[in-house]
N, CA, C and O of each residue as an XYZ file, in Angstrom:
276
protein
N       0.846     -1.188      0.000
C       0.000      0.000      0.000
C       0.887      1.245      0.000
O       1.846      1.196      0.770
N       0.733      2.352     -0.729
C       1.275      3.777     -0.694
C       0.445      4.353     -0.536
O      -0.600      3.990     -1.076
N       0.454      5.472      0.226
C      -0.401      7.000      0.481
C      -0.330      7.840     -0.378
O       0.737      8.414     -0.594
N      -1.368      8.092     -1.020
C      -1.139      9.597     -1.783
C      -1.831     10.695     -1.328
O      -2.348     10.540     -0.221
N      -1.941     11.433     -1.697
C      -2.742     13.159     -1.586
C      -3.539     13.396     -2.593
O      -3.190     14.193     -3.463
N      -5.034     12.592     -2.664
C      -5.512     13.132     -4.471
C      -6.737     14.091     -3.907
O      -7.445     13.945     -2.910
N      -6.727     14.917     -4.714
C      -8.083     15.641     -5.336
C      -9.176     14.992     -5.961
O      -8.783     14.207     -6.824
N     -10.195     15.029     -5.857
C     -11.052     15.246     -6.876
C     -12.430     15.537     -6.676
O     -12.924     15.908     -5.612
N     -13.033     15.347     -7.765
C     -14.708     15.766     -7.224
C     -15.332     15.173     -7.451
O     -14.979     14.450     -8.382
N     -17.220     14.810     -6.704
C     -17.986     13.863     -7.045
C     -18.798     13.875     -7.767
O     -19.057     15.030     -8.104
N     -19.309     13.255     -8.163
C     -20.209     12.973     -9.032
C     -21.388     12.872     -8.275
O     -21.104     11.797     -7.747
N     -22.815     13.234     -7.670
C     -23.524     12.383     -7.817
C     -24.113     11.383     -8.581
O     -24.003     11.218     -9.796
N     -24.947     10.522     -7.525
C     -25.688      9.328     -8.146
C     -26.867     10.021     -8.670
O     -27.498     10.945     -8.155
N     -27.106      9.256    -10.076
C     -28.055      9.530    -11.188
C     -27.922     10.667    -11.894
O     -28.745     10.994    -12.749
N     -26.702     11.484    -11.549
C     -26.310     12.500    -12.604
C     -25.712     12.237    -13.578
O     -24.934     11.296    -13.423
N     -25.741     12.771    -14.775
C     -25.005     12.366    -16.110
C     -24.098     13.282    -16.314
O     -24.048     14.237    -15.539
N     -23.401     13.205    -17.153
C     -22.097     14.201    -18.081
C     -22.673     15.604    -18.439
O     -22.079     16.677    -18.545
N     -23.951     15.314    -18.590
C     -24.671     16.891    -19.098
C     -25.539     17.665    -18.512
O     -26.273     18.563    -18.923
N     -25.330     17.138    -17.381
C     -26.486     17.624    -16.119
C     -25.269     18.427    -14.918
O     -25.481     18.707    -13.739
N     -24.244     18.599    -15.570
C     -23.508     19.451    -14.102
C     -22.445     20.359    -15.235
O     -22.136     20.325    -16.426
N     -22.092     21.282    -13.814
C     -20.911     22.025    -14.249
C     -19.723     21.734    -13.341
O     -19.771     21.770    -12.112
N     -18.565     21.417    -14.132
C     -17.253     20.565    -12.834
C     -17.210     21.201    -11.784
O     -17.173     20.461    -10.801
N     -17.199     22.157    -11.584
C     -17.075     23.639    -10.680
C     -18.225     23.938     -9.841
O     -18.223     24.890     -9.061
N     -19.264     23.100     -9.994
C     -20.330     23.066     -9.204
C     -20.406     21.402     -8.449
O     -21.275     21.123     -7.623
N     -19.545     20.600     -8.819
C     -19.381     19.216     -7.805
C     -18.309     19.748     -6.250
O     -17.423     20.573     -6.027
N     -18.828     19.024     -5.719
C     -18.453     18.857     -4.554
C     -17.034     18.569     -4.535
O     -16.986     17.482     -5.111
N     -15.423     19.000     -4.109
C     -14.405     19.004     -4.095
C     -13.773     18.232     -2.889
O     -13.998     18.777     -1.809
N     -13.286     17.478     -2.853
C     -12.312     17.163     -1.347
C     -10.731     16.591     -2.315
O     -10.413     16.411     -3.491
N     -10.069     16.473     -0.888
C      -9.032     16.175     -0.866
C      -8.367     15.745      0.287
O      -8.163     16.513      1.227
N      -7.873     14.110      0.285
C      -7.529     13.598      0.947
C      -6.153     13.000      0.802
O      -5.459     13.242     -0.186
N      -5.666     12.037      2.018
C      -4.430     11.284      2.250
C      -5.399     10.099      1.968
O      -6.435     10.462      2.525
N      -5.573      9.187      1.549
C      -6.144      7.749      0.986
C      -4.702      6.703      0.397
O      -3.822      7.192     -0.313
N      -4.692      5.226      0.851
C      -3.517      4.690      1.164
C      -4.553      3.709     -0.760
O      -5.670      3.192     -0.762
N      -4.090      3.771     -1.345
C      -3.824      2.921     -2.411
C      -2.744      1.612     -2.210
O      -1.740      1.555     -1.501
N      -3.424      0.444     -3.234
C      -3.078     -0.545     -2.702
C      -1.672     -0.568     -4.271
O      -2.114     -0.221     -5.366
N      -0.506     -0.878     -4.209
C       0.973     -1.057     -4.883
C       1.422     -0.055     -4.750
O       0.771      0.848     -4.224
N       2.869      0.149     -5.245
C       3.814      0.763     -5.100
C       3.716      1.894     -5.983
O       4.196      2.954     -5.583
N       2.973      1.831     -7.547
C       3.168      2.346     -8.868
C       1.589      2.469     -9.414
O       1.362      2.544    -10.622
N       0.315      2.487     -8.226
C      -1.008      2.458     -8.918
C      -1.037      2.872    -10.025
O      -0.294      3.822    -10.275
N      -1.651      2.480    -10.796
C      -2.431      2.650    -12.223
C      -3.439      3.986    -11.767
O      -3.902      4.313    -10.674
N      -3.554      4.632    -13.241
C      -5.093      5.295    -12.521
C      -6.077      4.552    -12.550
O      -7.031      5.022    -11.931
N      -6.274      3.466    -13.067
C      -7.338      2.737    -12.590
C      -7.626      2.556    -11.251
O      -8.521      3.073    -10.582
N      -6.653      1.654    -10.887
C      -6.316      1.596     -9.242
C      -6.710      2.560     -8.371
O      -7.305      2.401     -7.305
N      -6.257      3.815     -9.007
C      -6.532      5.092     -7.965
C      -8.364      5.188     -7.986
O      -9.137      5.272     -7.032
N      -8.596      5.146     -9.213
C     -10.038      5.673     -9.519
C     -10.726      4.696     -8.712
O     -11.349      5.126     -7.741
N     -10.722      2.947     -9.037
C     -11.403      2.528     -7.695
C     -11.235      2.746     -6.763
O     -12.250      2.887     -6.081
N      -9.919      2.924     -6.080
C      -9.989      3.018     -4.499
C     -11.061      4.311     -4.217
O     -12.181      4.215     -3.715
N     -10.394      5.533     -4.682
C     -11.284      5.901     -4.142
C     -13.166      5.976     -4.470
O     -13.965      6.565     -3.743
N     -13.422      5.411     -5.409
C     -15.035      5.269     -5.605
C     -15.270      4.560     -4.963
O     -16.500      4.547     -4.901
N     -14.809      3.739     -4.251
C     -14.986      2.759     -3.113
C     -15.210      3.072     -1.872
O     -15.560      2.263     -1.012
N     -14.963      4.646     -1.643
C     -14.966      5.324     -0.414
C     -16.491      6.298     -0.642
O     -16.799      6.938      0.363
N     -17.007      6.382     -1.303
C     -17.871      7.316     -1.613
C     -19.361      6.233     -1.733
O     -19.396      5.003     -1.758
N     -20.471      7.206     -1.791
C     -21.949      6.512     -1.497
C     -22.089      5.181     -2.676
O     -20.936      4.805     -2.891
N     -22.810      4.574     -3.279
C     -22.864      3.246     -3.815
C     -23.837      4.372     -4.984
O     -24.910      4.899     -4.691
N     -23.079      4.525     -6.352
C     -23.727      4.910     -7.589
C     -23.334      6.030     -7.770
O     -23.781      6.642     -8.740
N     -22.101      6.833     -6.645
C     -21.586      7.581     -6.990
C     -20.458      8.092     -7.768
O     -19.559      8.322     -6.959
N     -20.023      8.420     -9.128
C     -18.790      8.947    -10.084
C     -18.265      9.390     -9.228
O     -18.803      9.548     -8.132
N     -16.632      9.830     -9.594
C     -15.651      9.944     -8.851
C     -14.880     10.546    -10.597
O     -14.750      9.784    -11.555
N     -14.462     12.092    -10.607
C     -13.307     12.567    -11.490
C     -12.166     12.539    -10.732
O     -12.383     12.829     -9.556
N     -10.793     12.238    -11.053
C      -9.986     12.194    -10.107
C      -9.292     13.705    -10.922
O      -9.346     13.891    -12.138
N      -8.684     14.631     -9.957
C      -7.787     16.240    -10.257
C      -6.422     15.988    -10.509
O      -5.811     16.208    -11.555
N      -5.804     15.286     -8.968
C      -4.445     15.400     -8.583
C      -4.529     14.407     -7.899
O      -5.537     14.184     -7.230
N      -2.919     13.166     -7.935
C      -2.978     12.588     -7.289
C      -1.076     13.315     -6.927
O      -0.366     13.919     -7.731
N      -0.826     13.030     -5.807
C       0.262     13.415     -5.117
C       1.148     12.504     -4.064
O       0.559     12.015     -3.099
N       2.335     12.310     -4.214
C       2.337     11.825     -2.813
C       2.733     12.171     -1.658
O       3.951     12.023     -1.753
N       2.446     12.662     -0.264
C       2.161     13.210      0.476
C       3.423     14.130      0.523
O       2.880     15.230      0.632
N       4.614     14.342      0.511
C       5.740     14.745      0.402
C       6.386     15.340     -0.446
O       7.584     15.621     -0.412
N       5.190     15.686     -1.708
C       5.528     16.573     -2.951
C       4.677     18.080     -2.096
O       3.892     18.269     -1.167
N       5.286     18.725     -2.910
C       4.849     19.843     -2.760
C       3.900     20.318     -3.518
O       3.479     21.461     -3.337
């Protein structure tokens, strides 16, 4: 497992691609421990949709690791 620092914003559930403005989703940013050394963005993108409500999208911003600036 490695820690990173990602951004991103959510999606709600049952919203589509043409029903929002990016800048109007909900923003966080966390320390979230991803599972290998070298995640994929795949990897990243499940872990964290895995943390969020059940039918909720997930754009990922920035992923970081805790010690970048």
């Amino acid at each position: 497992m490695s820690e990173y620092k990602i951004r991103y914003s959510i999606i709600p559930p049952g919203i589509g691609p043409d029903d929002y403005e990016p800048g109007d989703l909900e923003q966080r940013e966390e320390l979230i421990e991803v599972p290998g050394e070298s995640p994929s963005v795949a990897t990243i993108h499940a872990t964290v949709k895995a943390l969020l409500p059940s039918g909720s999208g997930v754009a990922i911003l920035t992923v970081r690791r805790p010690d970048e600036v």
